[in-house]
C-alpha positions in Angstrom: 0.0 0.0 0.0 2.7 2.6 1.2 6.2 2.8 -1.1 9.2 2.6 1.0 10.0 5.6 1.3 6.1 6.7 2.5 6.6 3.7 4.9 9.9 4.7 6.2 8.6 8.6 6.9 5.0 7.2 8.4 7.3 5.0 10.4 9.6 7.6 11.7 6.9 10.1 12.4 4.5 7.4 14.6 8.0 6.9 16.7 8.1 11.0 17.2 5.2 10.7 18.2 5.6 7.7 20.5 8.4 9.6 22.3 6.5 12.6 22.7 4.3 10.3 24.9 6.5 8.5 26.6 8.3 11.8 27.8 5.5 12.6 30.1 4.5 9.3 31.1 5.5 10.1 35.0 3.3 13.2 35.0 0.4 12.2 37.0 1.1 10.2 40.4 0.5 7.0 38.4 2.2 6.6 35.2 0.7 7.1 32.5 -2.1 8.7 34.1 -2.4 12.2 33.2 -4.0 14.6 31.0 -0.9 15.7 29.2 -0.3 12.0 28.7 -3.8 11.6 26.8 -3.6 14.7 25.2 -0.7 13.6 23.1 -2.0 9.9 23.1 -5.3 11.5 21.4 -3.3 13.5 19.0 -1.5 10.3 17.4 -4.6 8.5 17.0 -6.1 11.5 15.0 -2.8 11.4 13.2 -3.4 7.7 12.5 -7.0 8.3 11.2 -5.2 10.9 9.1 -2.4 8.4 7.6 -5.4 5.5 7.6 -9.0 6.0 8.5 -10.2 2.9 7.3 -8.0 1.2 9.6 -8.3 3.4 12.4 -12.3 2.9 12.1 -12.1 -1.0 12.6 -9.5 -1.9 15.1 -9.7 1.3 17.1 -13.0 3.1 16.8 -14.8 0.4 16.6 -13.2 -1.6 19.9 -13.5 2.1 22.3 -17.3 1.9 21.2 -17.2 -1.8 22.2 -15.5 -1.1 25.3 -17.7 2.2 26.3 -20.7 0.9 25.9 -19.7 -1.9 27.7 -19.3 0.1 30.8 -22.6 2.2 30.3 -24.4 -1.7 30.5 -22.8 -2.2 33.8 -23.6 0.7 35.1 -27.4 0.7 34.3 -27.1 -3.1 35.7 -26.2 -1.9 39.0 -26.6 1.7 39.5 -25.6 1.6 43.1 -22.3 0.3 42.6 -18.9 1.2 41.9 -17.2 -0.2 38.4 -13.1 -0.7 37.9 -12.5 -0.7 34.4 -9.3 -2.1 33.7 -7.7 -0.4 30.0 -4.5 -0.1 29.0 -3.5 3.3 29.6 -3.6 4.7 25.3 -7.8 4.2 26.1 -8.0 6.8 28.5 -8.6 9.3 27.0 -11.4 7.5 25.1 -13.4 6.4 28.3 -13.0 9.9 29.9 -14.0 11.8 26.4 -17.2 9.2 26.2 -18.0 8.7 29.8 -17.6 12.3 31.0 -21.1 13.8 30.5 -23.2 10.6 31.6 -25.5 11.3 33.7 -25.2 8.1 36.1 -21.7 7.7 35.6 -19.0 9.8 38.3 -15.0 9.2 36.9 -12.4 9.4 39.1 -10.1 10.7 36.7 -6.9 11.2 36.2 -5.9 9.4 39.2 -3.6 11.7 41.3 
């Protein structure tokens, strides 16, 4: 699909960004548990949709609606309980940009 040379750049710019993350993976009091952390890790996947969409719309889109809605079921299931959703930490900012406005839903988030 890509030419070497396309590959190569697309490549080298994915491991920019990649360290642009991981430079502020300490920020919060657990790592990778911060704003600025999901900040950047939102930026690359819009950058991904950019180089990809198609892509992007399957194995990532598609998965954080999986994963969101998932959550919203359990909480209508039991209301008067508290959920631990367990993610690795490049979903974060997904749960906390889909969960934030529910009504019967209270994040504790970032974790500090």
């Amino acid at each position: 699909m890509y030419d070497a040379e396309l590959k190569n750049q697309l490549e080298n710019e994915l491991k920019r960004w990649n360290d642009k993350k991981l430079s502020v993976w300490n920020e919060g009091n657990i790592p990778f548990n911060s704003f600025e952390y999901d900040a950047i890790t939102n930026e690359i996947y819009d950058w991904l949709h950019t180089v990809n969409p198609n892509v992007q719309n399957v194995i990532w889109d598609a998965r954080h609606y999986i994963m969101t809605a998932r959550v919203k079921n359990a909480a209508k299931k039991y209301p008067d309980k508290r959920i631990l959703c367990i993610h690795g930490a490049d979903h974060n900012y997904w749960y906390y940009k889909s969960l934030k406005d529910e009504r019967d839903i209270e994040l504790v988030y970032p974790l500090r």
